[in-house]
C-alpha positions in Angstrom: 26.6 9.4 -98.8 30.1 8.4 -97.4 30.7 11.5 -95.1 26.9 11.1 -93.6 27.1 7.6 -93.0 29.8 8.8 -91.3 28.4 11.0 -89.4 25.3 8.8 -88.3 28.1 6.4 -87.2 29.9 9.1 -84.8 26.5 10.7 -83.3 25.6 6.6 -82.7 28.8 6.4 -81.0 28.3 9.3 -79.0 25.2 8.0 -77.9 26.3 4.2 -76.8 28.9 5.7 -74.8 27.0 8.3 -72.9 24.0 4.9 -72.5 27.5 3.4 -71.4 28.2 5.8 -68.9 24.9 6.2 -67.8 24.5 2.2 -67.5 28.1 2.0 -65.3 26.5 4.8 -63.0 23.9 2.4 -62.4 25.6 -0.6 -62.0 28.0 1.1 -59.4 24.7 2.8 -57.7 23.1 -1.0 -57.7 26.3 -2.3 -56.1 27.0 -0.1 -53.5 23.3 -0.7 -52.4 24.1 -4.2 -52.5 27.4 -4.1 -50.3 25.2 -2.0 -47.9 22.5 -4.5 -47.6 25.3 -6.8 -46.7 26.8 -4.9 -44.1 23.5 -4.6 -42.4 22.3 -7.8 -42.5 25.9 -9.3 -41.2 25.1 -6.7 -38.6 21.7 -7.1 -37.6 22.5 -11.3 -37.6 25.3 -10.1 -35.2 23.4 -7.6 -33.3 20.7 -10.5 -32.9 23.7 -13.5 -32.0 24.2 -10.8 -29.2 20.4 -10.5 -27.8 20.6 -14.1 -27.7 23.6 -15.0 -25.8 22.7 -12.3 -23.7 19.2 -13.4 -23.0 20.5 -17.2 -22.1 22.9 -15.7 -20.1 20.4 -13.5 -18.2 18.3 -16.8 -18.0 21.4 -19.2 -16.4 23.9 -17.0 -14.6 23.0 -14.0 -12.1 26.9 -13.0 -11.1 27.5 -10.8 -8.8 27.6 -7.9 -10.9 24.5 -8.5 -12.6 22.6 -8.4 -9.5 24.5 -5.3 -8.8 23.2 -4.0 -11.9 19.1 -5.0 -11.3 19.9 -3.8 -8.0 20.8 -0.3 -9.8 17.9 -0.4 -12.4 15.3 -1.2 -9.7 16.9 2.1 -8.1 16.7 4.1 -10.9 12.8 3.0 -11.4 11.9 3.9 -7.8 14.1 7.3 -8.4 12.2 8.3 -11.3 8.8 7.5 -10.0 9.9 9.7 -7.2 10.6 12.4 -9.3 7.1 11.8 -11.1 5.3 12.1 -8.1 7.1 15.4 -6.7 6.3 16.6 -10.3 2.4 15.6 -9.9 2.4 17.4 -6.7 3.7 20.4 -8.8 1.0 20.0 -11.5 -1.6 20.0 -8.7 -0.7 23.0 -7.0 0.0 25.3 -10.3 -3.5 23.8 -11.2 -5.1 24.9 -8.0 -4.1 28.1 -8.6 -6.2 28.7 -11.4 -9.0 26.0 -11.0 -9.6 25.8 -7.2 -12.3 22.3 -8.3 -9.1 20.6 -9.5 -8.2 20.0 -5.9 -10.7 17.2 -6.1 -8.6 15.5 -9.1 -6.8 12.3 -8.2 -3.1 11.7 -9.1 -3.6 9.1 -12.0 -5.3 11.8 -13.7 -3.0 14.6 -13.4 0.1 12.0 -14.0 -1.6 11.4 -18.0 -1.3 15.0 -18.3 2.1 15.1 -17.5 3.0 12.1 -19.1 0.9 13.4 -22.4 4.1 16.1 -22.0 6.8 14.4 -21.4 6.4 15.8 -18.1 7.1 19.3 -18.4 4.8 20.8 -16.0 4.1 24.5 -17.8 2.3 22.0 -20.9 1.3 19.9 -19.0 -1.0 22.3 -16.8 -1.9 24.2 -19.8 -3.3 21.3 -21.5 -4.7 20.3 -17.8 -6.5 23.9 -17.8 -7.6 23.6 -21.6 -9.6 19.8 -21.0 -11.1 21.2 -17.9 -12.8 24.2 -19.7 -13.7 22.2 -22.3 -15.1 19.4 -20.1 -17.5 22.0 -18.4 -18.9 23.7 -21.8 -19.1 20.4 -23.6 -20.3 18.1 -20.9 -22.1 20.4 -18.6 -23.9 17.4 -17.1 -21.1 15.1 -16.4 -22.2 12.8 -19.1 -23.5 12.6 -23.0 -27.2 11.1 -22.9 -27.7 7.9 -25.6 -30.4 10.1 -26.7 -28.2 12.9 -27.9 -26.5 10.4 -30.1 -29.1 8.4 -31.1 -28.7 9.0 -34.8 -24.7 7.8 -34.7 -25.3 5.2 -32.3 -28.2 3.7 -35.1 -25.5 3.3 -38.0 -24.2 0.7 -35.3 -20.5 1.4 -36.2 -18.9 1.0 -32.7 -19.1 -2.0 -30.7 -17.2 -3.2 -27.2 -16.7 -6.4 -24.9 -13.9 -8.1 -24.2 -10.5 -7.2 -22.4 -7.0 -7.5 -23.5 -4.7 -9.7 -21.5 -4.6 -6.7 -19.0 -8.2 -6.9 -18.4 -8.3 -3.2 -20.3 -11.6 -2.8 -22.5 -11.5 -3.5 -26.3 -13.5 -1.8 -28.6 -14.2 -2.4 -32.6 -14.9 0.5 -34.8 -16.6 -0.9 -38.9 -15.4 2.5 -40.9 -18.0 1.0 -43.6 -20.6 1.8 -41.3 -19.9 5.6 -40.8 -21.7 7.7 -43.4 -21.2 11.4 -42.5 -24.0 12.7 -45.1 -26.2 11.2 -42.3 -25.2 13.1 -39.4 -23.4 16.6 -38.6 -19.8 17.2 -37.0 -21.3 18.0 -33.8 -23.1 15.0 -33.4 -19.8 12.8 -34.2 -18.0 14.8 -31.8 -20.4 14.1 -28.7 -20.9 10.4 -30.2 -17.1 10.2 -29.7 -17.2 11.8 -26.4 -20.3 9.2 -24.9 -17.9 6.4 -26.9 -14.8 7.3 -25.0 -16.5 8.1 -21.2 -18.4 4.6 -21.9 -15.3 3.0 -22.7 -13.4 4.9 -19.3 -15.6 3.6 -17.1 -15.2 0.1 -17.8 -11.4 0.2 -17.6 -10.5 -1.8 -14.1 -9.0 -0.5 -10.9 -4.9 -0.4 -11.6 -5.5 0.1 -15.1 -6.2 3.1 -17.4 -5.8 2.3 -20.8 -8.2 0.7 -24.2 -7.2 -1.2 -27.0 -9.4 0.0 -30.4 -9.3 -1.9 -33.4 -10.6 0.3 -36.5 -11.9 -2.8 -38.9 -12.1 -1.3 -42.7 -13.3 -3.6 -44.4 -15.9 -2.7 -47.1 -14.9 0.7 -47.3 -15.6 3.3 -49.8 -16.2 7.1 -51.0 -19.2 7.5 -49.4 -17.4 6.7 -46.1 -14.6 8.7 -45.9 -15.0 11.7 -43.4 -11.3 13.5 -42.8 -12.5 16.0 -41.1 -14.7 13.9 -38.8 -11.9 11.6 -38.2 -9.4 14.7 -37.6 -11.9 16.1 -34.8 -12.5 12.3 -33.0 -8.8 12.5 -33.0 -8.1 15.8 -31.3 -10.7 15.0 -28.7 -8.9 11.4 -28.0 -5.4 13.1 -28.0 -6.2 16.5 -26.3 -9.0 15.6 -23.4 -8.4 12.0 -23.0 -4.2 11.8 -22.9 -2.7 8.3 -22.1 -5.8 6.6 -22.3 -4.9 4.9 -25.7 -3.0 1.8 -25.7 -3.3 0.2 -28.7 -4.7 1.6 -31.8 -4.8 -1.3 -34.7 -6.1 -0.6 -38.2 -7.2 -3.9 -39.9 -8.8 -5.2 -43.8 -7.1 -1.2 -44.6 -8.2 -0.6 -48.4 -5.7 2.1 -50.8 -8.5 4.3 -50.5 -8.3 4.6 -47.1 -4.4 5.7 -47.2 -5.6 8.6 -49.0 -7.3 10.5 -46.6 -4.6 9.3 -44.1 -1.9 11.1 -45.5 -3.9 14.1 -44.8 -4.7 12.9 -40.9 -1.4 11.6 -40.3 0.3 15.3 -39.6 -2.2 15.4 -37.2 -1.4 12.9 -35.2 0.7 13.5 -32.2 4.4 11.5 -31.8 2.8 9.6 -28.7 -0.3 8.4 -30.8 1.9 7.1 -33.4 3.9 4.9 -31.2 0.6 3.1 -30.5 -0.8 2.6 -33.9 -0.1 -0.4 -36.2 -1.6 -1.2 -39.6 -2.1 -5.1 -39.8 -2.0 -7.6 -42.8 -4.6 -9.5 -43.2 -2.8 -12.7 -43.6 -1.0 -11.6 -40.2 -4.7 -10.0 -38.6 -5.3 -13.1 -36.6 -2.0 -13.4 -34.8 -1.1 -10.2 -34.4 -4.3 -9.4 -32.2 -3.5 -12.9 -30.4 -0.8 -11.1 -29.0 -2.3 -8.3 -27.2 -5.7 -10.4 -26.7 -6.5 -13.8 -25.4 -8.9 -16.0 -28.2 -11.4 -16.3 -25.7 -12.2 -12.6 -25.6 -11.4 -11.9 -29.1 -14.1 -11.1 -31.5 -15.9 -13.8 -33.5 -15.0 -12.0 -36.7 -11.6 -12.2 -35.6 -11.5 -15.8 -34.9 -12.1 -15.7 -31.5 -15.2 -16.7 -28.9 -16.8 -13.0 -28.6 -19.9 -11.1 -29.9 -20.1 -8.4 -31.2 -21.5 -5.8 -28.8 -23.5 -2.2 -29.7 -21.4 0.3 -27.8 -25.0 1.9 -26.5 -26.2 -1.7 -25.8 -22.6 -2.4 -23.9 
């Protein structure tokens, strides 16, 4: 009885002192996080003191060498729109080559190509050559009729009016109202073609961008279409480059993240820049920022109606 009490009394120690080690491995991993944590906040709280004093100092004192340095910048800006330009030219004339119509293409055009490619000219005319073919098969009229997208334009799920403070177009996408069991992928695809070209043509000389806000609120099974929303995108990214300004994602249920995680590898590193996912105790503000409250939505707080996209 003695010896296995004594055993049970050696395994036990065994066992607190592996818990111990275990425990201590913990407690050092916990406290090197925590010195971390330190070291950046002490440096963002610097890097921030710094933005500051640099800011009032921008704001109070113009030196000498300061204006030497705008004097520099503003250089460097005209240099690389200069270089933009001789690389438009380019773009146009490798274009020409194989597409004698693109002659007619203005600059602004060709420059979202380029920009869609970080400028490199071989991508950029290949994705330049790709949209044009496509435009002539797809949209062999120039335009999508409302009556070839009468049965997506019924669900009324997209709606426009409004500018940003640019004066670009907004437009309001309810994700609760897309069903895809009423409708084929086609007919999304040339409802998201006569959505975009409606939206184009009200953006204002000077500018070329949109602001969409997809609103998800009531959201559910029965909506969720990845492969609808993974062909909407490729047409957005691939035939209509630079044209998205601001994507925001608003009353975003888990469901939804789902099917995102299967879009989002799909989504090109430009687009991603442009896309934020709001709060909805932050939703009101955060669109305050990019539009004015009297051409924000009513829904949103704002002075707006909402608009039919075929009624826009």
């Amino acid at each position: 009885m003695e010896r296995k009490l004594k055993e049970i009394d050696e395994e036990n120690r065994e066992k607190y002192s592996d818990d111990n080690e275990k425990m201590k491995k913990v407690d050092d991993h916990l406290s090197f996080i925590v010195e971390k944590q330190d070291v950046y906040c002490k440096m963002e709280r610097t890097l921030k003191e710094k933005e500051e004093d640099d800011e009032e100092e921008e704001e109070i004192f113009y030196s000498p060498e300061r204006m030497e340095e705008k004097i520099q910048e503003n250089e460097e800006i005209q240099s690389n729109d200069h270089d933009e330009k001789k690389k438009i030219d380019q773009l146009r004339e490798r274009v020409a080559k194989q597409d004698p119509d693109s002659k007619e293409v203005d600059d602004l055009t060709l420059r979202r190509f380029l920009r869609a490619r970080d400028l490199d000219i071989e991508k950029a005319s290949a994705m330049f050559m790709k949209y044009s073919t496509w435009r002539r098969m797809f949209v062999p009229t120039g335009s999508i009729p409302a009556s070839d997208v009468a049965n997506q334009a019924a669900q009324n799920k997209m709606f426009m009016q409004g500018v940003d403070k640019r004066g670009c177009p907004v437009a309001v996408i309810h994700g609760a109202k897309h069903f895809p069991s009423k409708g084929s992928n086609d007919e999304l695809k040339r409802f998201a073609v006569f959505v975009l070209d409606k939206i184009c043509s009200r953006i204002p000389c000077g500018q070329e961008k949109f602001t969409i806000i997809v609103d998800l609120k009531g959201y559910g099974y029965s909506n969720s279409d990845v492969r609808g929303y993974i062909a909407a995108l490729s047409i957005l990214q691939d035939y209509y480059p630079e044209r998205l300004k601001k994507l925001f994602f608003v009353h975003v249920p888990y469901i939804f993240m789902t099917a995102w995680k299967i879009i989002y590898p799909f989504v090109d590193k430009n687009t991603r820049k442009k896309i934020t996912f709001v709060e909805n105790k932050k939703l009101h503000d955060a669109l305050l920022e990019e539009i004015d409250l009297n051409q924000l939505p009513e829904i949103y707080g704002g002075k707006l109606q909402l608009v039919p996209i075929q009624d826009a």
